[in-house]
C-alpha positions in Angstrom: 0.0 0.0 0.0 2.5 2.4 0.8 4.3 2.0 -3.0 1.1 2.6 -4.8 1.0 5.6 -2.5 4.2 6.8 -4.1 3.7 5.6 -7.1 0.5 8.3 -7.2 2.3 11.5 -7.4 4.7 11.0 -10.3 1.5 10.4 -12.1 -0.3 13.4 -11.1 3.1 15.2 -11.7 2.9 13.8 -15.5 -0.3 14.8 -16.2 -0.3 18.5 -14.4 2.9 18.7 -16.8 1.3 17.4 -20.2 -1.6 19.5 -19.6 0.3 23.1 -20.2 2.2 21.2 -23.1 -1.6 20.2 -24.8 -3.2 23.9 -24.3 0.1 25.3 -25.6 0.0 22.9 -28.8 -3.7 23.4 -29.6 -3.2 27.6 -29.1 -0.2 27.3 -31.9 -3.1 25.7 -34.1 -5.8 27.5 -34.0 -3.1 30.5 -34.3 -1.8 29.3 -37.1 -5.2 28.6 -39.0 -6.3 32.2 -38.0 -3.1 34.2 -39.4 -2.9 31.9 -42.6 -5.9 33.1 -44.4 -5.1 36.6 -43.3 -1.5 36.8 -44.6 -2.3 35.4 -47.7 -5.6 37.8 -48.5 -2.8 40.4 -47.5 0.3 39.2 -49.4 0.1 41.4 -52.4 -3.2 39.7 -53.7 -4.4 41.2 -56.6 -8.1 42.5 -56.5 -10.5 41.5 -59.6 -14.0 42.4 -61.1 -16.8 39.9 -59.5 -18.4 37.3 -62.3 -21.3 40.1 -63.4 -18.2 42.8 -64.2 -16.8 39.8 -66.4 -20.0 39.0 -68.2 -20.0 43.5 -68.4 -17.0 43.4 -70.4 -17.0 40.8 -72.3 -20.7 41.6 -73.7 -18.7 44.7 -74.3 -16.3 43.9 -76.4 -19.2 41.9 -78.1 -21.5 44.8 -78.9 -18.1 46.8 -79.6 -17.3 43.9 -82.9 -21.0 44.0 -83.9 -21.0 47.8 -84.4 -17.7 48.4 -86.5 -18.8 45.2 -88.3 -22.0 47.3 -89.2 -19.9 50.9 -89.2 -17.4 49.0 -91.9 -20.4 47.0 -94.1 -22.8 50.3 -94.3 -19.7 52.1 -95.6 -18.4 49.9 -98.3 -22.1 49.7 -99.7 -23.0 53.1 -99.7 -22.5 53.8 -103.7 -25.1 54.9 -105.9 -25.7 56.6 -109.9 -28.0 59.2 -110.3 -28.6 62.0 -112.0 -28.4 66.3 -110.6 -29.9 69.6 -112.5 -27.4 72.2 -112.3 -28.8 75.2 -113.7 -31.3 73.4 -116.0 -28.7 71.0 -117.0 -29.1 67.5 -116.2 -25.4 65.9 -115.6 -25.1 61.9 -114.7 -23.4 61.9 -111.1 -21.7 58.3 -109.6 -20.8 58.3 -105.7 -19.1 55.7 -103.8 -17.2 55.5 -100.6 -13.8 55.1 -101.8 -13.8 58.5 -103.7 -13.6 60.0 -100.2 -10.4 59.8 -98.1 -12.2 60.8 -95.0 -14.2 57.3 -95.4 -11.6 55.6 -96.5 -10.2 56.1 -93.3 -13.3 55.5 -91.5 -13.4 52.1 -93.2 -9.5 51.4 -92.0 -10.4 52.7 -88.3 -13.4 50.7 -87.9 -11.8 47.4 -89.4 -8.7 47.5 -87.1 -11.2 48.0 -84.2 -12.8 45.0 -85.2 -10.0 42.8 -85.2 -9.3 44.5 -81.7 -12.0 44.0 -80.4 -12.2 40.5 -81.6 -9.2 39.4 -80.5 -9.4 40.6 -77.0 -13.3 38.8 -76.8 -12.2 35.6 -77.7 -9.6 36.2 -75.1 -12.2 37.2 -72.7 -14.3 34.7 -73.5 -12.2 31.6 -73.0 -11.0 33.1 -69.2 -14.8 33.8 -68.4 -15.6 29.3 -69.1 -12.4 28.2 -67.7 -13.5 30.8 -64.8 -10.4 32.7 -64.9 -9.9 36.4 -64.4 -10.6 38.6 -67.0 -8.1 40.6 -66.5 -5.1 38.7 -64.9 -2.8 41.4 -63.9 -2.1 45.0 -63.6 0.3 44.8 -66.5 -2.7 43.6 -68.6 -5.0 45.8 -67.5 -2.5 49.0 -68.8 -2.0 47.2 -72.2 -6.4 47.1 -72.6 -6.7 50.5 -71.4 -3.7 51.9 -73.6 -5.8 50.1 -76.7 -8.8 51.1 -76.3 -8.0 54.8 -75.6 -6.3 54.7 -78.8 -9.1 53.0 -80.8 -11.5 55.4 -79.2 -9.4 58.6 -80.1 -8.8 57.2 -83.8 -12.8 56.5 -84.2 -13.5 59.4 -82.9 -11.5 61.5 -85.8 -12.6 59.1 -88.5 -16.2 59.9 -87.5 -15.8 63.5 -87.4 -13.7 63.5 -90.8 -16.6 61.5 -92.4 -19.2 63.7 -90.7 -17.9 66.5 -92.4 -18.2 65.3 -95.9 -21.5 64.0 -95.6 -22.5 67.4 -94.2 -21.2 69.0 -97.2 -22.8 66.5 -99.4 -26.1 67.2 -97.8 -26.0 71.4 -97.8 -23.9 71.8 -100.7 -21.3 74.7 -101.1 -22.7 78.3 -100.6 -22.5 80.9 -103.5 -22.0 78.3 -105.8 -24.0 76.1 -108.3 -23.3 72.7 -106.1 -26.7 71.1 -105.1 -27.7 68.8 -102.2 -26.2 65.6 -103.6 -28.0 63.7 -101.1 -31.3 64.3 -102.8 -30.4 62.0 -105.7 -28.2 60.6 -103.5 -30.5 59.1 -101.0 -29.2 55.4 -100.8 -25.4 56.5 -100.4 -26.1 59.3 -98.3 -28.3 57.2 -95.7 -25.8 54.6 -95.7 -23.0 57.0 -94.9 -25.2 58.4 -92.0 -25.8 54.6 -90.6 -21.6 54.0 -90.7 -20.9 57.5 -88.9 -23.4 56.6 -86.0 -22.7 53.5 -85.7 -18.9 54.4 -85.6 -19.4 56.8 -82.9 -21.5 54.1 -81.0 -17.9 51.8 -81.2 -16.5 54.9 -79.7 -18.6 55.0 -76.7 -18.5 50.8 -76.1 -14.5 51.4 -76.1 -14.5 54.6 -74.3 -16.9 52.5 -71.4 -14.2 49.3 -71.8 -11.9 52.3 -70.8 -13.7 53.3 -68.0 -14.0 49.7 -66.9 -10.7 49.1 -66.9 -10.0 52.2 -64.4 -12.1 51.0 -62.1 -10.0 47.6 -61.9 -6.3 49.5 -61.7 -7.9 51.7 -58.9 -9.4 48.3 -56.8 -6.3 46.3 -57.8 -3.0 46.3 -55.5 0.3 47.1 -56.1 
């Protein structure tokens, strides 16, 4: 009886001692799954649009194709032969796009935004099914904004080049014997008017992929 008695307090001894060691243990766990997620959401992490800002700009870049696709077909259709009385003579008149440099250039401008935009929606497009951000890094996000900016400013002269001519074509030249062309004209001039608007409405889809594209560098980290 007296060495069980002994025997007692070594025991007691080992547990009193394990105990510490166990709360100590389990404290370094749950610390460690606390301050994991928190260092990682704060290592640097880059910040990216939510799935509806994906869907936004890639149904963006989708309108943006459609509308130079229409800007560019309007254009190289819009010819047309007629005839124009200039003082009481009747003269045979042919008009067609490419006698114009102004759309000519519209033509060029809305083309190359169409392979722009094309290219950067089937990029879009395959990173929104695999699930993937849109816009992978800050990097990326320069090079879109730098592109559209430039498509944007470069539509926006082509339309106001071809805006000019057609409002010349439409008035005619003061204090001389040019008529309103568009009269006998009609077909070419209201094809001309469909490219123009629908140039400037590319404008506005880029300018907004612009403005997209802002929002992400200002969320996004360094």
């Amino acid at each position: 009886m007296k060495m069980n008695h002994k025997m007692q307090p070594p025991t007691e001894v080992a547990v009193a001692v394990q105990l510490p060691e166990s709360k100590v243990a389990a404290t370094e766990n749950v610390s460690g799954t606390i301050s994991g997620p928190l260092v990682g959401s704060g290592g640097g992490a880059v910040r990216r649009f939510g799935r509806k800002d994906d869907v936004m700009h890639v149904l963006l870049r989708l309108l943006c194709i459609v509308t130079s696709v229409i800007a560019v077909c309007f254009m190289v259709t819009a010819h047309q032969s007629s005839t124009v009385s200039i003082y009481g003579f009747t003269l045979p008149v042919h008009s067609k796009w490419s006698f114009s440099h102004s759309f000519e250039y519209l033509v060029g401008v809305s083309a190359a935004v169409a392979a722009h935009s094309l290219l950067q929606f089937l990029i879009s497009f395959s990173r929104l099914l695999t699930k993937s951000p849109i816009i992978p890094s800050r990097s990326h996000a320069w090079l879109l904004f730098a592109g559209d900016q430039v498509f944007a400013y470069a539509m926006i002269s082509a339309g106001a080049a071809a805006s000019g001519v057609t409002n010349l074509n439409r008035t005619g030249i003061q204090h001389t014997p040019l008529p309103n062309f568009c009269k006998p004209l009609h077909y070419f001039c209201n094809h001309v008017a469909v490219s123009i608007a629908f140039s400037f409405l590319s404008c506005f889809l880029l300018a907004a992929l612009a403005v997209q594209e802002v929002i992400w560098l200002s969320k996004s980290k360094y």
